[in-house]
Backbone as CSV, one residue per row, in Angstrom:
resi,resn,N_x,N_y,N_z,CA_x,CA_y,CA_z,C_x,C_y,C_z
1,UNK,146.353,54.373,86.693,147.301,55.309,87.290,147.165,55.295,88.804
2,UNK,148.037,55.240,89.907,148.201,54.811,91.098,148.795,56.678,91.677
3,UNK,148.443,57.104,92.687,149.115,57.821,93.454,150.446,57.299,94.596
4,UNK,151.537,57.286,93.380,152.738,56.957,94.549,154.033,58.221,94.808
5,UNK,154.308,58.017,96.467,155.379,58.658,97.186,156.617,58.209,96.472
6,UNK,157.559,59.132,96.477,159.298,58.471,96.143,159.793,58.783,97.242
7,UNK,160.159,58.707,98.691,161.236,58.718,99.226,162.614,58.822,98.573
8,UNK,163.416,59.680,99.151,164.608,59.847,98.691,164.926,59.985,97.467
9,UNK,163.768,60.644,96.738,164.138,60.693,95.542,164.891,61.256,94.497
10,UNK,166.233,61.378,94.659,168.012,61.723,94.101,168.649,60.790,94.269
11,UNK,168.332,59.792,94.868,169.167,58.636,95.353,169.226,58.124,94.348
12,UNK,170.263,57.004,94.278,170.996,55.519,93.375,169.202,55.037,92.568
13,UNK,168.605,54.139,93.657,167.590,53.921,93.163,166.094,54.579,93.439
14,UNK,166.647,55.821,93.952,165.133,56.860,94.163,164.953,57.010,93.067
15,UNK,165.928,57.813,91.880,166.287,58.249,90.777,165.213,57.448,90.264
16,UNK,165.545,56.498,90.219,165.464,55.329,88.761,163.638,55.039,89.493
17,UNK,162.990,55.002,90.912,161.923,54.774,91.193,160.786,56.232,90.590
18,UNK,161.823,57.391,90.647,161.239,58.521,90.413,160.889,58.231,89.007
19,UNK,161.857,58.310,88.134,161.872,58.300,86.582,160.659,57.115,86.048
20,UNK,161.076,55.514,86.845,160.066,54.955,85.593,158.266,54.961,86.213
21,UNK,158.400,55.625,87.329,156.750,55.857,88.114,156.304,57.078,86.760
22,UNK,157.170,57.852,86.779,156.755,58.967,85.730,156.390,58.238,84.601
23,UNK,156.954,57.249,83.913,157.283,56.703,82.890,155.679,55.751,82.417
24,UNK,155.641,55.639,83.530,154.443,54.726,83.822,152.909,55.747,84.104
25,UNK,153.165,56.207,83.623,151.822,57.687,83.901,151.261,57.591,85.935
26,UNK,152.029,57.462,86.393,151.792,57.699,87.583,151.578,59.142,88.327
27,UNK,150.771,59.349,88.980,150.776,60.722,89.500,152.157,60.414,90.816
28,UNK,153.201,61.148,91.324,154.506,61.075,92.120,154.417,62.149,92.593
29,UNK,154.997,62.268,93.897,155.296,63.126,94.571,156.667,62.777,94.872
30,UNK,157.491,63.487,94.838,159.004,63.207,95.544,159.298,63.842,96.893
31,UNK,160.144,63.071,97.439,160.193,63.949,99.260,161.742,63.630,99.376
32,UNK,162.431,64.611,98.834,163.415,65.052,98.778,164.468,66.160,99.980
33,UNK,166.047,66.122,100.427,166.495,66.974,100.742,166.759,67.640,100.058
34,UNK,167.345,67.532,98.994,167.364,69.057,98.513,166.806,68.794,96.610
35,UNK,165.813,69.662,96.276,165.057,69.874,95.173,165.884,70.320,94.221
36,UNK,167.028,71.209,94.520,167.454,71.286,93.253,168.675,70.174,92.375
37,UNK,168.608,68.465,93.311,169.641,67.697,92.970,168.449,67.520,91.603
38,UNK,167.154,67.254,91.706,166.169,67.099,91.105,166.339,67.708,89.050
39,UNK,166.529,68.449,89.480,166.184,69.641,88.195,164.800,69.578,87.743
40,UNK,164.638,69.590,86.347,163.308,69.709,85.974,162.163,68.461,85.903
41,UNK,161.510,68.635,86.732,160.172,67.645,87.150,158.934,67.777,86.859
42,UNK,158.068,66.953,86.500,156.332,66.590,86.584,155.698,66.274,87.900
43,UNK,156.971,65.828,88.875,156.407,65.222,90.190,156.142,66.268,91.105
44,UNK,155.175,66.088,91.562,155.297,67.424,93.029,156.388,66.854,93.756
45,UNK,157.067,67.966,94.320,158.149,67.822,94.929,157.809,68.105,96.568
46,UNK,158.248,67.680,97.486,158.000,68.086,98.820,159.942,67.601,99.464
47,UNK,160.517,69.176,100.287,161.151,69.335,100.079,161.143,68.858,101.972
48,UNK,162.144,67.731,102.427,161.885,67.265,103.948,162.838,66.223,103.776
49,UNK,164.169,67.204,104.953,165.296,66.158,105.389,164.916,64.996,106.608
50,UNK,165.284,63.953,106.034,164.574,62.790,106.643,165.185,62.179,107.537
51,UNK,166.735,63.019,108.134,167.271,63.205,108.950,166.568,64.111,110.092
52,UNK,165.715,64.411,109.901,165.187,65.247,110.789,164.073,65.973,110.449
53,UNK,163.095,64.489,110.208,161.880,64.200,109.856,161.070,66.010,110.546
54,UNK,160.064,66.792,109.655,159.419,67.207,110.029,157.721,66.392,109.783
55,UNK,157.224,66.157,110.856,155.915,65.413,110.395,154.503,66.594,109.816
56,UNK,154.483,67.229,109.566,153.554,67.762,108.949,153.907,67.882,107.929
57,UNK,155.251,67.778,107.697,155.439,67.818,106.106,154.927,66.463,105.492
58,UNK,155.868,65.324,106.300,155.302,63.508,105.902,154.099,63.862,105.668
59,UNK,153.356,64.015,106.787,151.938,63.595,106.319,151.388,64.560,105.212
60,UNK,151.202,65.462,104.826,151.260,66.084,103.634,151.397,65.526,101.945
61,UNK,153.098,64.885,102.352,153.471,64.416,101.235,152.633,63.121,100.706
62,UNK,152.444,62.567,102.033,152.031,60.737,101.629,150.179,60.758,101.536
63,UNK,149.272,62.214,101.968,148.364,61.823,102.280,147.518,61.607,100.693
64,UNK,146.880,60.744,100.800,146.418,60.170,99.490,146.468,59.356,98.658
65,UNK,147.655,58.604,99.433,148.746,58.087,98.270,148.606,56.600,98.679
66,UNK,148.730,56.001,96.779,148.436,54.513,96.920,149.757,53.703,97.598
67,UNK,150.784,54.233,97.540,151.639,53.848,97.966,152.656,54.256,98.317
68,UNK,153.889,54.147,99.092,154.834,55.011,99.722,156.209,53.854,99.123
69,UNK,156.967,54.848,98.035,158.455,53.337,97.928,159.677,54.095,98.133
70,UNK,160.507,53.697,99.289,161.214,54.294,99.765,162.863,53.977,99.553
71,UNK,163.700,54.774,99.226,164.705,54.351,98.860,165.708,54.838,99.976
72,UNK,165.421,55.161,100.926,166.144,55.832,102.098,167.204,54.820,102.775
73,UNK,168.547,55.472,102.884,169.488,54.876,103.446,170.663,55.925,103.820
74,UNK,171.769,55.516,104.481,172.781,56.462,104.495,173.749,56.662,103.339
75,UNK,173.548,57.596,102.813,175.249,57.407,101.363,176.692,57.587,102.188
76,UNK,176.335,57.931,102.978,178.020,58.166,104.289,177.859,56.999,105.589
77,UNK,179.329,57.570,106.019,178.596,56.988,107.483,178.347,57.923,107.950
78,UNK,179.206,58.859,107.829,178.347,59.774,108.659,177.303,60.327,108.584
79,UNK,176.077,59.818,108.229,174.168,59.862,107.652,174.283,58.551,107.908
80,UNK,174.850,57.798,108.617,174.356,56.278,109.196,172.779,56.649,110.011
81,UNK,172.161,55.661,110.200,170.883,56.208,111.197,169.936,57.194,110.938
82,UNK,170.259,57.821,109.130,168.889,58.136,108.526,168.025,57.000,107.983
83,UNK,168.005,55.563,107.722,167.127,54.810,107.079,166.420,54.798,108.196
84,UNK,166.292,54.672,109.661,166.137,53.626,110.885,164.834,55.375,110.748
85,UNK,165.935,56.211,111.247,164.935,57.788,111.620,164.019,58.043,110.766
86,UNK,164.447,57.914,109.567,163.577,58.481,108.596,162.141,57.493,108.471
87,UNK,162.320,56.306,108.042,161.697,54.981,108.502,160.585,55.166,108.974
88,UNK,161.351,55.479,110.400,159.920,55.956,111.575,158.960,56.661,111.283
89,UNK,159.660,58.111,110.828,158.896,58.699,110.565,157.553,59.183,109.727
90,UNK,158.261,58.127,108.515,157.307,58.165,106.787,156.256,56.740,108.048
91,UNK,156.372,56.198,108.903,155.262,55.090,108.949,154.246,55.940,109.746
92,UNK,155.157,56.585,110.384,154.226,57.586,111.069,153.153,58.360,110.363
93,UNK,153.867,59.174,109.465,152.836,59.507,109.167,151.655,59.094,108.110
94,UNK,152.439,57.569,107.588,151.536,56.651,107.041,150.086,56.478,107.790
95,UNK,150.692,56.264,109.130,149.182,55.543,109.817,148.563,57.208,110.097
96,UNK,148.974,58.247,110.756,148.027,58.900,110.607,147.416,59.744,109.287
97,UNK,147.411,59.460,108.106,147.265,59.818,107.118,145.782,58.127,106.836
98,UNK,146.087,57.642,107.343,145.592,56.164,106.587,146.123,55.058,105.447
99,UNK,147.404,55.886,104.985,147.817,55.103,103.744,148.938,53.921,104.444
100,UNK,148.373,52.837,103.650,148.614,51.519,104.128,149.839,51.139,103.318
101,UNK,150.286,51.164,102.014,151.344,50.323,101.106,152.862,50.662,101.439
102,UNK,153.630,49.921,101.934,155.230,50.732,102.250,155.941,49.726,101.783
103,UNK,156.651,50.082,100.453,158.042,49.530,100.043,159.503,49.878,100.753
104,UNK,160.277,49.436,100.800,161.396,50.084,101.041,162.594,49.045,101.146
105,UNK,163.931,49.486,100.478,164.838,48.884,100.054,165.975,48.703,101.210
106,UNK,166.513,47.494,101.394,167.113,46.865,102.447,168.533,46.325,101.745
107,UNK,169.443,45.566,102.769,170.438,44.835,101.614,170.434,43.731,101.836
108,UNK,171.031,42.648,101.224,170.884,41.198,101.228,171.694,40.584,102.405
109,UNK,172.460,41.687,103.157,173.056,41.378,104.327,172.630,41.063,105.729
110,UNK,171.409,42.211,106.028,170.451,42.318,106.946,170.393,41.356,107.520
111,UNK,169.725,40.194,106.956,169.157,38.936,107.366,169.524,38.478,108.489
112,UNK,170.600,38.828,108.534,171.389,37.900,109.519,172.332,38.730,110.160
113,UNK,171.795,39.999,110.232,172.005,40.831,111.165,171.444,40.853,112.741
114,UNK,171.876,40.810,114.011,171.406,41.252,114.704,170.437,42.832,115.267
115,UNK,169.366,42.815,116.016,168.986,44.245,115.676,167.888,43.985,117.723
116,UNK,167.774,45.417,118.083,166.429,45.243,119.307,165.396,44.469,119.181
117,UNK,165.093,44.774,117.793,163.501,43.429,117.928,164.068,42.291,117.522
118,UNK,165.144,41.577,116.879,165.689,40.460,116.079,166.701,40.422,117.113
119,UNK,166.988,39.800,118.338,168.663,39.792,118.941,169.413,38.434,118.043
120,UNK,168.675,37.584,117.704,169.233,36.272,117.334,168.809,35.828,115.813
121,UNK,169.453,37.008,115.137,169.135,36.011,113.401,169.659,35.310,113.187
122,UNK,169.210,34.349,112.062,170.466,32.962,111.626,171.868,33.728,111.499
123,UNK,172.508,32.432,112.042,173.740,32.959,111.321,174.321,33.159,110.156
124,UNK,173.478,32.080,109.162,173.828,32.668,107.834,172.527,32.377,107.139
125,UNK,172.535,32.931,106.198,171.432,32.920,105.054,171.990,31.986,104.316
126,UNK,170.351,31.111,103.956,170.375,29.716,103.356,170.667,29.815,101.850
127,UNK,170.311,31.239,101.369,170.749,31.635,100.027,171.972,31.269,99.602
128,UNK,173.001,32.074,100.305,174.325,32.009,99.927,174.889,30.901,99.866
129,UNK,175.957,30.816,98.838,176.634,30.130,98.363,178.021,30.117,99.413
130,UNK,178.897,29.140,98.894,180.028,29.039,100.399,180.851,30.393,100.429
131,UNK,181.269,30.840,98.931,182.113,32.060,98.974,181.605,33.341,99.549
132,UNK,180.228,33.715,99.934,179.314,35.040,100.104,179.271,33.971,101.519
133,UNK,179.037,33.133,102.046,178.618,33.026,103.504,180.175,32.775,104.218
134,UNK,181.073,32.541,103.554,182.713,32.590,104.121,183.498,33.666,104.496
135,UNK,183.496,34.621,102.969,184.460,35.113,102.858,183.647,36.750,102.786
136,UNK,182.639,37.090,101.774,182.272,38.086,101.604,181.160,38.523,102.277
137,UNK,180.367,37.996,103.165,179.377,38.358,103.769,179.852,38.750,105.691
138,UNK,180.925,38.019,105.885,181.389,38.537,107.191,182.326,39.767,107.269
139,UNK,182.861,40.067,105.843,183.863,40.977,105.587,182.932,42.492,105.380
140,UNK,181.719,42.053,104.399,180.656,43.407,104.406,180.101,43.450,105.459
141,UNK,180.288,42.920,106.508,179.246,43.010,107.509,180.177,43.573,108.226
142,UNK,181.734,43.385,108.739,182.426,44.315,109.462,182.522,45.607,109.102
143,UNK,182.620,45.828,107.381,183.229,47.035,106.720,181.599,48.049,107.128
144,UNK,180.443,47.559,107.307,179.774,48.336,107.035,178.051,47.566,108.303
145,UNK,179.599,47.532,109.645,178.329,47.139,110.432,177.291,48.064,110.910
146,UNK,177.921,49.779,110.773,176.495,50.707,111.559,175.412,50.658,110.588
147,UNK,176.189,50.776,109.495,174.800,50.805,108.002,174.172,49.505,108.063
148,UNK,174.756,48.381,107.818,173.663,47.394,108.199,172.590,47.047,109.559
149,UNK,173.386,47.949,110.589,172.639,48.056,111.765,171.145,48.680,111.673
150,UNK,172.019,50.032,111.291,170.482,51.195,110.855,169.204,50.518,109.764
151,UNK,169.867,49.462,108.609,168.309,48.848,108.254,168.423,47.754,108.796
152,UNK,168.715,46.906,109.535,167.997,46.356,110.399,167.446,47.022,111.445
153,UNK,167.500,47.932,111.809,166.579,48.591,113.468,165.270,49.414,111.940
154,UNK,165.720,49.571,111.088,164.303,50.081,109.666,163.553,48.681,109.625
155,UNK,164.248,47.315,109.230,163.215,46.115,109.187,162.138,46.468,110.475
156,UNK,162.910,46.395,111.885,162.146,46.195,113.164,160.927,47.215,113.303
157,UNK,161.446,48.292,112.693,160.154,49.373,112.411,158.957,49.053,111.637
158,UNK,159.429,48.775,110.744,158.457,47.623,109.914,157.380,46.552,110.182
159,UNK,158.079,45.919,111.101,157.648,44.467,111.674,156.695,44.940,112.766
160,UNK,157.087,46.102,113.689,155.848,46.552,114.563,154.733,47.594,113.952
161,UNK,154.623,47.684,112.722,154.063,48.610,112.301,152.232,47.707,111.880
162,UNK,151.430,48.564,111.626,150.326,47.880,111.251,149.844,47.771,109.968
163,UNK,151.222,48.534,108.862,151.542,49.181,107.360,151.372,47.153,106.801
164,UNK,150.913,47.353,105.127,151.356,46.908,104.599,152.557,46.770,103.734
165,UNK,153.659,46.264,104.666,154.946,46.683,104.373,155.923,45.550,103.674
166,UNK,156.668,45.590,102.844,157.583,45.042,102.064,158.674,45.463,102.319
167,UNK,159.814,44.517,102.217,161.599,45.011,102.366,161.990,44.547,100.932
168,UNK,162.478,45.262,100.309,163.593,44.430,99.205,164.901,44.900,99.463
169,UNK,165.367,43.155,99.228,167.086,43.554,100.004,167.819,42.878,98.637
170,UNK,168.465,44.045,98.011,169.544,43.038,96.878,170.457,42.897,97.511
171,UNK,171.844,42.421,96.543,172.870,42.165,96.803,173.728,43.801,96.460
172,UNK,175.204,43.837,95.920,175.679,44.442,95.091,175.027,45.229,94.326
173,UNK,175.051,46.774,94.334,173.858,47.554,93.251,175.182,47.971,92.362
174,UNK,174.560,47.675,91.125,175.187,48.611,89.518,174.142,49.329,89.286
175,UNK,175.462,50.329,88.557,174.242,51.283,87.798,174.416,50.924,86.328
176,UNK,173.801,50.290,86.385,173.857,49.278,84.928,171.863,49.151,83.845
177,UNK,172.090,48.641,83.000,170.714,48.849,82.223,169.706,48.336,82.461
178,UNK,168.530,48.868,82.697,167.591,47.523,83.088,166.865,46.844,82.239
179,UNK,167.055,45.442,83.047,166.857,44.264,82.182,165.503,43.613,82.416
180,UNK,164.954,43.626,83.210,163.701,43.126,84.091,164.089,41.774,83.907
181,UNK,164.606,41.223,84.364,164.933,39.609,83.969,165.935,39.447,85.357
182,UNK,165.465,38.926,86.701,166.405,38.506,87.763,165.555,37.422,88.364
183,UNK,165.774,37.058,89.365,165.690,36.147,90.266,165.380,36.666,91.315
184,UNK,164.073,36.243,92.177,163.665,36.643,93.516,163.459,35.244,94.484
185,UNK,163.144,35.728,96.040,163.387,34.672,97.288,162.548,35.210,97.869
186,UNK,161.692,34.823,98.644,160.898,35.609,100.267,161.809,34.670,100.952
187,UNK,162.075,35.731,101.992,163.244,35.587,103.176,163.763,34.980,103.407
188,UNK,164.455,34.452,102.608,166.115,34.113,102.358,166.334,34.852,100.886
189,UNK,168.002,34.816,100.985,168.503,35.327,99.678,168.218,34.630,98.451
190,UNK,168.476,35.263,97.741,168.485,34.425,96.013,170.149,33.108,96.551
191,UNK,170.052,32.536,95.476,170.864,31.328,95.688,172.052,32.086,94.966
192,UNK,173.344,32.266,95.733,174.395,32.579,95.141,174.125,33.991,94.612
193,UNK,173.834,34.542,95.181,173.227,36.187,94.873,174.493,37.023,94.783
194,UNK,174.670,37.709,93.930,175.621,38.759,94.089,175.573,39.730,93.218
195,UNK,174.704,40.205,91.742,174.498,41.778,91.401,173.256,42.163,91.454
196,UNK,172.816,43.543,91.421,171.609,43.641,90.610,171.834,44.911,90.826
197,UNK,170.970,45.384,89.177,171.520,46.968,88.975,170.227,47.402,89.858
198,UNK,170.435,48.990,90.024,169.453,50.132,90.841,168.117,50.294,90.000
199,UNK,168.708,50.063,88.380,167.171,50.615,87.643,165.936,48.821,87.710
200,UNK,166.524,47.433,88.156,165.817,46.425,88.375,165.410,46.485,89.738
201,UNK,165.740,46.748,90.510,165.552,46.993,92.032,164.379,47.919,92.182
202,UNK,164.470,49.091,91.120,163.034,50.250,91.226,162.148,49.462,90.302
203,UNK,162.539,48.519,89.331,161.431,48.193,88.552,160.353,47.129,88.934
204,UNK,161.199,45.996,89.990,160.947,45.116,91.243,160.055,45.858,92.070
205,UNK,160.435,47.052,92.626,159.652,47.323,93.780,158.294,47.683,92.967
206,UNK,158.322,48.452,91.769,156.710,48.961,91.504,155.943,47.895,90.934
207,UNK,157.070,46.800,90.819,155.890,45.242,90.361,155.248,44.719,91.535
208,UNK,155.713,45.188,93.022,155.445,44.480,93.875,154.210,45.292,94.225
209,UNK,153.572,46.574,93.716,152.755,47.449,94.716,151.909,47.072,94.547
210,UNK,150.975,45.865,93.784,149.995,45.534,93.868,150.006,43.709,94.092
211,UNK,151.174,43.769,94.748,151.184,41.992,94.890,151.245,41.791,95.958
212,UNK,149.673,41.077,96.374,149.619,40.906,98.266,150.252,39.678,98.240
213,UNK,151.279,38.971,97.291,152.173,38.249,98.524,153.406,38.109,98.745
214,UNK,153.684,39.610,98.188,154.965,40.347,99.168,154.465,40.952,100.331
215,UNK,153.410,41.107,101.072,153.052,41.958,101.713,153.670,41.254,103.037
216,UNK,154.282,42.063,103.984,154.495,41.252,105.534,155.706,40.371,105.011
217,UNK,156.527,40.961,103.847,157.749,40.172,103.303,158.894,40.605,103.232
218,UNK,160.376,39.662,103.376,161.122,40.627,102.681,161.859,39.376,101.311
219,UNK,161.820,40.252,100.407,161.821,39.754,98.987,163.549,40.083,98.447
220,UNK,163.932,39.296,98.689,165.859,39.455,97.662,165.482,39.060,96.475
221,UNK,166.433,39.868,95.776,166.493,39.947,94.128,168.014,40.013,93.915
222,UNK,168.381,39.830,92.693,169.495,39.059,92.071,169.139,38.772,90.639
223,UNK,170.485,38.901,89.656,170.677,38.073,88.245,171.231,36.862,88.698
């Protein structure tokens, strides 16, 4: 049994990180905006908008803990620039707490995003296939350039941090059944990547919390 954090845990795939950590006799804490999206829980709950990180709460929530897996992103645009803020803050109070393990979920777009610490990523990811590096990867990248901005300036947080830190970036999320059966890449995409449900993405990240060689990675997943 492992002591792990859920970030964002109401989210798409907080949900599904919350549920099978439980599932898995894990002791969880959730660090949630609001507790009652939650309903009835086993997890300690710690109740901290990550829009506007209070740090005595972070460190609180994370201190002890084997690991921190974070599902933080914007569901609007307008909550663009909570992954990047919030980010900061959970590393923050990672290092002064001492806890070293940080998951956290990215998209398969990133890569080849520009960002302050990254000015010049490839232009395309070696993953993709011609239709996702033509047609659909320049089109998600206009429709949804502040959100891909905000986790890329979350990777760069990452990358200066002294955390043992992991990115997983899918493609397309369903909320579909989980299968544990996909396809993974360290940094580049899966080849021709384009679904993967929310409940394989949480089941991915808690396979990774004891695998030092995702560590200092970022890992795409895909069927």
């Amino acid at each position: 049994m492992s002591k792990i954090v859920v970030v964002a845990a109401t989210g798409g795939i907080g949900r599904h990180l919350l549920n099978q950590s439980l599932a898995a006799g894990h002791e969880v804490t959730a660090v949630v905006r609001n507790p009652q999206r939650l309903g009835s829980t086993p997890a300690r709950v710690v109740r901290c908008d990550l829009a506007l990180p209070q740090a005595g709460l972070l460190e609180d929530a994370v201190a002890g803990a084997d690991a921190v897996l974070s599902a933080l992103g914007a569901p609007t645009a307008a909550e663009t620039g909570v992954a990047s803020i919030g980010t900061r803050a959970v590393v923050e109070a990672m290092t002064a707490t001492g806890v070293r393990r940080l998951i956290v979920v990215s998209a398969a777009s990133v890569g080849t995003v520009a960002s302050p610490g990254r000015p010049d990523p490839p232009r395309h990811n070696p993953g993709d296939g011609v239709v996702m590096r033509h047609l659909i990867a320049p089109v998600a990248k206009k429709l949804f350039r502040r959100h891909y901005l905000d986790l890329a300036v979350m990777e760069d947080i990452l990358r200066d941090s002294d955390l043992a830190w992991t990115v997983s970036r899918p493609p397309r999320l369903l909320e579909t059944r989980l299968r544990r059966r996909y396809r993974t890449a360290f940094d580049v995409n899966v080849r021709s990547a384009m679904f993967i449900s929310r409940a394989d993405v949480a089941s991915h990240m808690l396979a990774m919390i004891d695998d030092p060689s995702t560590v200092h990675r970022t890992v795409s997943i895909a069927y």
